[in-house]
N, C-alpha and C positions, 0 to 999 in steps of 0.2 A: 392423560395429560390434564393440568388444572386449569383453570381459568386464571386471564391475567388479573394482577392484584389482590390474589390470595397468597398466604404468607405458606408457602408449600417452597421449599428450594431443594436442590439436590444434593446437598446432605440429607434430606430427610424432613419429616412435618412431626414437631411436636415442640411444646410448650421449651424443653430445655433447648432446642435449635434455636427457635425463635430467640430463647435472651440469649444466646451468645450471639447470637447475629445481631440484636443490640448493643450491646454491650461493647463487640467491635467496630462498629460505626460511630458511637460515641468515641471510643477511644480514636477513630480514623478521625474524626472531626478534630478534636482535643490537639492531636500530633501534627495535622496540619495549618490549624490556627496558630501552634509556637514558632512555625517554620519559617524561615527565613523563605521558601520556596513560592516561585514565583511562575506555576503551572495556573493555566485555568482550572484548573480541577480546584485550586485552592480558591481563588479568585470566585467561582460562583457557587460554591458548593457551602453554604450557608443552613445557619441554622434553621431558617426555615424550609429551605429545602431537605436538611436532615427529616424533619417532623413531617414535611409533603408524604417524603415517598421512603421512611422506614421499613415500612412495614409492605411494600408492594414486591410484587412477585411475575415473573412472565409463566408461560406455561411452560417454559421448559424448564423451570423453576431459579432463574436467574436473577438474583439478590443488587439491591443498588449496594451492597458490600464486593460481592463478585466485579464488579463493575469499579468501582474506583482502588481495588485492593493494590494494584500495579503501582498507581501514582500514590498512594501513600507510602508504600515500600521505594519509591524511585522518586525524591522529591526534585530531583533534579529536570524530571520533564518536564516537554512546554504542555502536551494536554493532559495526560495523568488517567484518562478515562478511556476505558475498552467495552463495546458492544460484546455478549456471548451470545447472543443471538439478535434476529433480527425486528422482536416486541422490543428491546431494549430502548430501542429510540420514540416510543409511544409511550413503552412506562415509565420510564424515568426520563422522558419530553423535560421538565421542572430543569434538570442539570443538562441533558445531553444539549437542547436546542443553543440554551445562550453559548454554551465551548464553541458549537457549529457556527451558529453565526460570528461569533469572534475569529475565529481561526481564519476564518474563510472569509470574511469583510464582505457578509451580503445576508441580508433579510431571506430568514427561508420560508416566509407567507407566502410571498410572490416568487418565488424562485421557480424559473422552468429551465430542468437539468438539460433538455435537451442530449440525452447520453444515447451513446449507441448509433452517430450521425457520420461518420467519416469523410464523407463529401467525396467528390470527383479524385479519386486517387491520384492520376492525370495530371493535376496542379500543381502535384510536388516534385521539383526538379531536384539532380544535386546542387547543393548549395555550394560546395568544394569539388568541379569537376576536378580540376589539376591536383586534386590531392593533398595541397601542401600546409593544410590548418586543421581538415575536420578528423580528429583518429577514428573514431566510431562512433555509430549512431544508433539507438532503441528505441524501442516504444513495450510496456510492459500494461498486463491489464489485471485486474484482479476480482474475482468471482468465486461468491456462496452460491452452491445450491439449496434450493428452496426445499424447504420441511426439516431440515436439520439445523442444528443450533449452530453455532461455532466456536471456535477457538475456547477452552476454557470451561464449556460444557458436553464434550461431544463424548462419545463413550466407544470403547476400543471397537461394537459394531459398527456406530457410525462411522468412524475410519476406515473400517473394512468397505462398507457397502458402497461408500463415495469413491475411495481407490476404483474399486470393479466398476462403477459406473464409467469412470474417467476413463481408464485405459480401455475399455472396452469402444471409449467412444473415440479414443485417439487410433485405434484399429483401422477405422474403420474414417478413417481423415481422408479425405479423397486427395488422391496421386496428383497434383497438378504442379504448376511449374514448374515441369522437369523434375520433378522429384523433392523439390527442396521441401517438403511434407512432413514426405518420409523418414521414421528414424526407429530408436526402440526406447519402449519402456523399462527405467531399472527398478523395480520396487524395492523399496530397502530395506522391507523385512526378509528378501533371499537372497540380497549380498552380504560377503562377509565383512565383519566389524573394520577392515583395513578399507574397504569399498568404501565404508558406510561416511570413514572420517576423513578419505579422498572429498568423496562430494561435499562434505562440510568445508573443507579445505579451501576447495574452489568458489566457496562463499554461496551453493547450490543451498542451501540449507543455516539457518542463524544459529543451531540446535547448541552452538559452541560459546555465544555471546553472553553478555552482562542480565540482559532482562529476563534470558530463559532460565536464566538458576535462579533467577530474588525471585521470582514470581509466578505459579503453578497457572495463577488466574489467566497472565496470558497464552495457555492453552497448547506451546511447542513442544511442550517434553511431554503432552501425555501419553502413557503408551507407546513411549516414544519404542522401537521406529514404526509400527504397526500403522496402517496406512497411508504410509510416506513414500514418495517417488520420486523422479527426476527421468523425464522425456526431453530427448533433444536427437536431431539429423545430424546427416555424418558431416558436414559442415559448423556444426553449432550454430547456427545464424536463427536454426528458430529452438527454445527450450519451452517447457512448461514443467512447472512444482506441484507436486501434489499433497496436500496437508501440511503447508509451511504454514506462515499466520492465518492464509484465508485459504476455503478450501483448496482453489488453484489458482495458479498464476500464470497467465499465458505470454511468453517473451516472445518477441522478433528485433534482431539485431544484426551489423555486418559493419566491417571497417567501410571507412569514407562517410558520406555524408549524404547520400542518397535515399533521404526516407522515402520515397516511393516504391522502393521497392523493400523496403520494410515493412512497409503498411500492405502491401501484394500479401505478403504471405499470412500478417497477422489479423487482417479482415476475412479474410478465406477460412481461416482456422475457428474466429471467433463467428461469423456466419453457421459454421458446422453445428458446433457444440450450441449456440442458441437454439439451434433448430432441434437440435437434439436433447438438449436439458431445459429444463428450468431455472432461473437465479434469482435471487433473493433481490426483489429492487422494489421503489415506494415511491410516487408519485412526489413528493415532497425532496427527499434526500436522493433520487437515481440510485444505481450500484450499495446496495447496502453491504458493508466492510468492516471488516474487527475492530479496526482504529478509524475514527471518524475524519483522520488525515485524509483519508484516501476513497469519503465518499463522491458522487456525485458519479462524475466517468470514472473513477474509480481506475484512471489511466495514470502511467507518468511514463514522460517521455524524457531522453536526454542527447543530449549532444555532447561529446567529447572532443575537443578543440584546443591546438597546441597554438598557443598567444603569446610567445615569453618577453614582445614589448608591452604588452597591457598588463603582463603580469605586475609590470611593476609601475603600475598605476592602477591599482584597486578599487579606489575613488570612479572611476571611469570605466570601470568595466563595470560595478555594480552599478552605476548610473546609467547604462544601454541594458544592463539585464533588466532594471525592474521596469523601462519604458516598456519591455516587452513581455512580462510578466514573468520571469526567469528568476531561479534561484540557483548561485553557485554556491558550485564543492569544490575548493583547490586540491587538486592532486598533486603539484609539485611544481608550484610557481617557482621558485627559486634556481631551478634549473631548467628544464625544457619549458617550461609555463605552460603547462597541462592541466586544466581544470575540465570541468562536469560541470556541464548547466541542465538544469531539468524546468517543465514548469512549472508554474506555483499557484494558479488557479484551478481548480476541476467542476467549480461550481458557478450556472450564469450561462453558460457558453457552451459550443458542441466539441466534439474531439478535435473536426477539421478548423474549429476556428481557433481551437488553441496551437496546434501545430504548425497551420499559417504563421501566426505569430512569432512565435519560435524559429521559424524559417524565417522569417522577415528579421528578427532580431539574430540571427546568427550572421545572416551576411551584415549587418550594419556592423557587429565586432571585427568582421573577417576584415571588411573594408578602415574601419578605423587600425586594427593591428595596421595594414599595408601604410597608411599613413602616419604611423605613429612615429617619433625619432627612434633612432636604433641603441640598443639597451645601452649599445659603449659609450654612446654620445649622453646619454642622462647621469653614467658612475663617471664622468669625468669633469 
């Protein structure tokens, strides 16, 4: 392995690597400057930054061309830049820091991630006992093991050997609440191809999307399926992915609106595997992750909630989302008004004080729907 900041990448070390790997960053610079596009990758990714860090290299030999190849080929994103491993955000700090602090609206000098905090589980009640607003509720986590690169640099062993560590460590997941634990591991390189594009189906896996065929850099089709999984109990209520963007993703979800006992199962789960692996994290950024969306807790959590008088007052639901720091997804306001709220901070704060929040802002929507006029009375 080289030292960071030598011009060693994985393609290989010699003089004709090195100028095409010039050659396409000037051209990535060039392409992004005539763009209409309106990503931070464009926004900070200046010429002086070109001439910073051209020629820098991590030791897993991961190029600031590997690193912005996604958002030149996708101009249409909001960040454009992808970590392939976890020097990324040291060596190329010049570009990665300002996207971080922009995206995320906080100075990462002083920033204390506070990650890895869930607070008195206790606290969280259902927010919709009766049922009659919240459809479903999650909380999902996402986690690199440490000494391996990620997404974009990992190579068909490292897939294998993270696989076996994983499922080996979900074995051995201790039996508690009743079982809700327990479930089985499908690895996807010994189901058959009709398996494979089930789980795709079911949206277990992106492998079918827009950014996994424009762009190798982001890391999903390598070797695709050769280290890939999907774990989940016979209820579905808790899953976990293995080798989708990051190495795993540990889910807990169930209808109604009861994150306490979602957070039961997925604190249990994520207590285990701490205690049992290593992950990739930095005193500076918390949870280090593919896409620098999802550093810090490196959590999102959502609510799904059927509103369909707020639906149609948008204005007003966006304005209780962001007092609470919430971002909506509409699923289908125009008829049941069904939307997805997730949060939109991960950085500043602990798990349990974002989640509070989200709790506190869920029932302030639930309570405003209840008061809201009723849809027939506003189409008339």
């Amino acid at each position: 392995m080289s030292e960071p900041g030598q011009m060693v990448s994985h393609w290989g070390s010699s003089d004709r690597v090195r100028d095409h790997v010039m050659a396409c960053l000037e051209s990535a610079f060039i392409r992004l400057a005539g763009s209409d596009s309106t990503s931070l990758l464009k926004r900070f990714f200046t010429r002086e930054v070109l001439e910073e860090l051209k020629m820098k290299t991590t030791s897993y030999g991961a190029t600031l061309l590997d690193c912005i190849d996604t958002g030149v080929d996708n101009l249409d994103l909001e960040i454009g830049v992808y970590a392939l491993d976890a020097e990324c955000y040291s060596v190329f700090a010049d570009l990665f820091v300002p996207i971080i602090e922009q995206y995320h609206q906080i100075e990462t000098t002083t920033m204390q991630p506070g990650v890895d905090n869930w607070g008195p589980i206790t606290d969280f009640k259902d927010v919709d006992p009766q049922g009659e607003y919240v459809v479903s509720t999650g909380v999902k986590c996402y986690r690199n093991l440490k000494g391996y690169p990620f997404s974009g640099l990992m190579s068909k062993p490292d897939y294998d050997e993270i696989e076996t560590k994983l499922s080996e460590a979900l074995r051995l997941l201790p039996l508690q609440f009743e079982g809700q634990l327990q479930g089985t591991y499908h690895s996807l390189s010994g189901v058959p191809a009709n398996v494979q594009t089930e789980f795709i189906a079911e949206n277990y896996f992106k492998n079918g999307k827009r950014l996994v065929g424009a762009a190798a850099v982001a890391g999903r089709r390598r070797f695709w399926p050769a280290g890939r999984g999907v774990f989940y109990n016979q209820e579905k209520t808790f899953m976990l992915y293995v080798g989708e963007d990051d190495h795993v993703t540990i889910m807990s979800m169930q209808q109604g609106g009861n994150m306490g006992e979602v957070l039961k199962r997925l604190t249990l789960a994520l207590q285990h595997f701490h205690h049992t692996m290593e992950f990739s994290t930095d005193e500076r950024f918390g949870f280090l992750t593919h896409c620098p969306s999802n550093l810090g807790q490196a959590m999102q959590a959502y609510f799904e909630i059927r509103v369909p008088k707020l639906a149609t007052d948008m204005p007003k639901l966006q304005e209780i989302a962001a007092k609470y720091d919430m971002k909506i997804k509409v699923e289908d306001p125009n008829m049941e008004g069904v939307i997805e709220l997730h949060n939109s901070k991960g950085f500043g704060r602990t798990e349990y004080q974002s989640l509070k929040m989200m709790s506190l802002g869920i029932t302030e929507i639930i309570e405003a729907e209840k008061s809201a006029p009723n849809v027939d009375v506003l189409q008339q």
